[in-house]
N, C-alpha and C positions, 0 to 999 in steps of 0.2 A: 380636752374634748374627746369624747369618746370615740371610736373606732366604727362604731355602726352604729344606728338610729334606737338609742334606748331612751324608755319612759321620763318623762321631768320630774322632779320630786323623789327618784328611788335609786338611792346611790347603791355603790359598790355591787355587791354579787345581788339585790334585789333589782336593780335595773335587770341585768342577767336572767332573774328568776322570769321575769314580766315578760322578757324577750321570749323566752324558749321556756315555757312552762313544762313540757315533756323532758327537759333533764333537770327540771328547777326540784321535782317531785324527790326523785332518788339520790340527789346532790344533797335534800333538805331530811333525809329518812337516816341518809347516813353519819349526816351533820347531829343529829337526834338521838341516834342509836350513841355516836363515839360521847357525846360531849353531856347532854341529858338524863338518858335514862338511868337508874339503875344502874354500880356498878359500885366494886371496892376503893376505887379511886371518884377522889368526890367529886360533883362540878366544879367547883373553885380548882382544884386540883389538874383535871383537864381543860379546865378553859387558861390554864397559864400555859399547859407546855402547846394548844395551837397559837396563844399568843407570842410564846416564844419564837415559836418556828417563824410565824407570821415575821416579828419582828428581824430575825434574821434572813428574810426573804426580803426586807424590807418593803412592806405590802401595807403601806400608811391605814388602809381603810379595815382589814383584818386585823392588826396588829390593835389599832383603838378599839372597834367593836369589840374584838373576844377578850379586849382588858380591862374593858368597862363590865362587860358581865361575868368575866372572875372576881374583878372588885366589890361589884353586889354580892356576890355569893360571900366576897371575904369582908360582909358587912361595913363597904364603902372603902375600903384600903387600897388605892389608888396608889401609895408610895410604895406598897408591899410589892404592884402589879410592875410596875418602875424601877425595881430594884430587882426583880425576876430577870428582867428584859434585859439590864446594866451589867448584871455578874450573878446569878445566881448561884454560886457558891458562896457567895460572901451573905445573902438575900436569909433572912430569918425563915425557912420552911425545913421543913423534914429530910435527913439525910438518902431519904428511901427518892422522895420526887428529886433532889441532886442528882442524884443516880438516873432516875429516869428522864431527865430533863438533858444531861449528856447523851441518850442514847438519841433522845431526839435532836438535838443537835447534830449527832454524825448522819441520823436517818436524810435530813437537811442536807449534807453534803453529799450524799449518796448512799444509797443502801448497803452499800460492800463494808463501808467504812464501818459499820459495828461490827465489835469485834468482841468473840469470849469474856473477855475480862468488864468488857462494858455492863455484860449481862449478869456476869457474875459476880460485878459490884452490887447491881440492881437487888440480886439476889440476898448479899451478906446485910443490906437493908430492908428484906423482909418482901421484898416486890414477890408478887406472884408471874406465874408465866401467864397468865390472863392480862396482866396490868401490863407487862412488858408487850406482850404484843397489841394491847390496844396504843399503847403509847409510841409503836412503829407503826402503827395504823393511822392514827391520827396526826403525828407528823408527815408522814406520806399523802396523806388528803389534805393537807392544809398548803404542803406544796402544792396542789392541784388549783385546790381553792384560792391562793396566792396568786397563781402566773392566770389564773382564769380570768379574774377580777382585775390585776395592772397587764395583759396581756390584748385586753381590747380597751384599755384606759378610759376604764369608767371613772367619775370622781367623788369625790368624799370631801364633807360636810368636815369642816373644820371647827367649829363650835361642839365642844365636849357633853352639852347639856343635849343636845340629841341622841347622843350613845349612850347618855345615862338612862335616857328615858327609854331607850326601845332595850335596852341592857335588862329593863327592872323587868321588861314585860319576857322577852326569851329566857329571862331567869327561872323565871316564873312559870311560866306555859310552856316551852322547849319551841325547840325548831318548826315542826309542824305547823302551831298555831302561829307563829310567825310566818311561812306560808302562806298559809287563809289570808293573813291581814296584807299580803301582798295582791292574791286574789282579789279580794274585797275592795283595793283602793287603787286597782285596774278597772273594777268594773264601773267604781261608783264615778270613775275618769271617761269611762265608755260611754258613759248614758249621758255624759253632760255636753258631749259633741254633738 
């Protein structure tokens, strides 16, 4: 049961978004910029280390949404998302996101904790200082987005085929227009009171 009076129907950080639209905007720009647009590291590639963090935040509702749409991206591979989360050292991915997948880990336990060598493992695997600091980035937001979301105990939709389905569309369309379709099914809830 959630902590204050959020919409029916819009679990985790979208009840959130519906609540307080004036921080749902720059929450969802940021969410946008780290995970969507444009970058040398792929979507699949960051939607596993927020789901990482997620999962070791233990944030049920972040940890399945952003592993349902790295799975889309990694063309349905669900056990690959699973085996990220388990040990990703031992996890079939590139020795470069190991590397950066450690760093967000220690980001995860607090900032201090990365240390030189962290970064200049990242480095002997080709990471750029752009990837490293998005990937201190986005594990630092994803703790935000983590304690935001189980911090006023919103709940989450247990049935996997609703993550898949809103997975294929933020795959797709990024953050933003997932936004709108928050908007959109606020309003189309307003008009029917």
């Amino acid at each position: 049961m959630p902590h204050i009076p959020l919409a029916e129907g819009l679990p985790g950080i979208r009840g959130l978004f519906a609540f307080r639209p004036e921080t749902a905007r720059p929450l969802s720009e940021l969410a946008d910029v780290l995970l969507h647009q444009p970058a040398t590291l792929s979507p699949a590639e960051r939607e596993l280390i927020a789901t990482y963090v997620s999962a070791l935040n233990n944030c049920f509702y972040c940890q399945t949404a952003h592993g349902a749409i790295a799975a889309k991206h990694l063309g349905g591979n669900e056990e690959l998302v699973s085996e990220v989360t388990r040990d990703f050292e031992r996890a079939a991915i590139p020795d470069k996101l190991k590397a950066l997948l450690a760093i967000a880990a220690k980001v995860q336990r607090g900032g201090k904790s990365v240390q030189p060598g962290d970064v200049e493992r990242a480095r002997q695997y080709g990471a750029t200082d752009l990837e490293i600091h998005d990937t201190v980035l986005i594990a630092a937001a994803f703790c935000m987005y983590n304690r935001y979301v189980d911090g006023l105990a919103t709940w989450s939709p247990t049935d996997m085929a609703g993550f898949r389905e809103r997975a294929a569309q933020v795959a797709r369309d990024g953050y933003l227009a997932a936004l709108a379709n928050i908007a959109a099914t606020q309003a189309t809830a307003s008009s029917r009171k």
